[in-house]
C-alpha positions as MATLAB code, in Angstrom:
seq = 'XXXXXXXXXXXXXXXXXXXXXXXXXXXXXXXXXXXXXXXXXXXXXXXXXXXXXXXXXXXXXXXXXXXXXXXXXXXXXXXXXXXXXXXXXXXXXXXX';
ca = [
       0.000    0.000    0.000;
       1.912    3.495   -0.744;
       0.473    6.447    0.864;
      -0.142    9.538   -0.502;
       1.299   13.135    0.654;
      -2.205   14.317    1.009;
      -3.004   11.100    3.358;
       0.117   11.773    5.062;
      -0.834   15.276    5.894;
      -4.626   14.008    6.810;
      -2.459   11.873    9.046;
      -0.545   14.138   10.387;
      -3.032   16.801   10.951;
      -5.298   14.252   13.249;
      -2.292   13.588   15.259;
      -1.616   17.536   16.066;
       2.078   16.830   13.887;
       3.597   19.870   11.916;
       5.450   18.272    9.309;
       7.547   19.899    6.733;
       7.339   19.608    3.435;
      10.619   17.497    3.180;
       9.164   14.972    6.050;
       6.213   13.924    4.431;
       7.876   11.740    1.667;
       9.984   10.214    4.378;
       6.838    9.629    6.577;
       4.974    8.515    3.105;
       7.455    5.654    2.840;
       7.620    4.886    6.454;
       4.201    4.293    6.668;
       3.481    2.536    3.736;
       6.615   -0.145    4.692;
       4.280   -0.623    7.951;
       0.995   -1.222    6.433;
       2.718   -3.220    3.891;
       4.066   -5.519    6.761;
       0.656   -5.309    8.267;
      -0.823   -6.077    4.796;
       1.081   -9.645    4.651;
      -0.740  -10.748    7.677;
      -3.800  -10.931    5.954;
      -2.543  -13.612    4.129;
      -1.911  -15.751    6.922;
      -4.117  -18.733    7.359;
      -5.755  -19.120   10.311;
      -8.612  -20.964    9.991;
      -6.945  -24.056   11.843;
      -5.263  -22.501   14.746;
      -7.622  -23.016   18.039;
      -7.941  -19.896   20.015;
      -5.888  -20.246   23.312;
      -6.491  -18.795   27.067;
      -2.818  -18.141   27.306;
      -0.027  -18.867   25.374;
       1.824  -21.846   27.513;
      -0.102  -24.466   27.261;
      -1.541  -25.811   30.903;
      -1.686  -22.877   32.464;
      -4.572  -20.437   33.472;
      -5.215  -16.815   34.434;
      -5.874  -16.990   38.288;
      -8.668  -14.258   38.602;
     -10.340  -12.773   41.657;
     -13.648  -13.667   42.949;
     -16.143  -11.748   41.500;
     -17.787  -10.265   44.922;
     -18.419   -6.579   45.845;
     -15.560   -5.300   48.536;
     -17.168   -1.409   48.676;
     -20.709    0.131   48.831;
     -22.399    2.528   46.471;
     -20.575    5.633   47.784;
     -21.693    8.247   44.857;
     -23.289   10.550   46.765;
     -19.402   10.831   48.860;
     -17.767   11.302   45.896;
     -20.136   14.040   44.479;
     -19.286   16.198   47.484;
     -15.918   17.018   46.305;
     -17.028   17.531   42.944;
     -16.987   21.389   42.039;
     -20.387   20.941   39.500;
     -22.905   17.894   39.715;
     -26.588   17.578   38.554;
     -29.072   14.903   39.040;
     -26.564   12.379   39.853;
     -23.957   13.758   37.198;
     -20.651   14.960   36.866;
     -20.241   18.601   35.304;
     -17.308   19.059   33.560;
     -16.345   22.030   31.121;
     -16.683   21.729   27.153;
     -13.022   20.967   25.897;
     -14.200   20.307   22.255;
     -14.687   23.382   20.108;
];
């Protein structure tokens, strides 16, 4: 797959980068190396391969109990909080 320098710049622009225009052929190729490696895996078969728990065999993930250890305690919580309305959180608009 071989980016182009308008991608790269849509790219670029969602992750808040300032390239110049001497960086975005390098990124160009860069990228497209990576989603060409990324690419070949869908080649792979896998149809066979059973889906495993963990990756040595015989062994498990030793997980918790599933029991409650602490009470509702929203209403504690919502004391400290500097805006809160019908049960909610207030925060301040960050997207423009």
């Amino acid at each position: 797959m071989s980016l182009t320098s308008k991608e790269i710049e849509t790219v670029a622009g969602l992750a808040r980068l300032q390239l110049t225009p001497d960086e975005i052929p390098v990124y160009a190729q860069s990228l497209s190396r990576i989603l060409g490696m990324v690419g070949q895996l869908d080649k792979a078969e896998t149809g066979l391969v059973e889906p495993m728990a963990h990756p040595l065999a015989g062994q498990v993930q030793r997980l918790r109990e599933d029991a409650i250890s602490s009470g509702n305690e929203r209403d504690l919580y919502q004391r400290n909080a500097p805006q809160v309305e019908a049960g909610l959180y207030l925060v301040p608009k960050v997207i423009e």
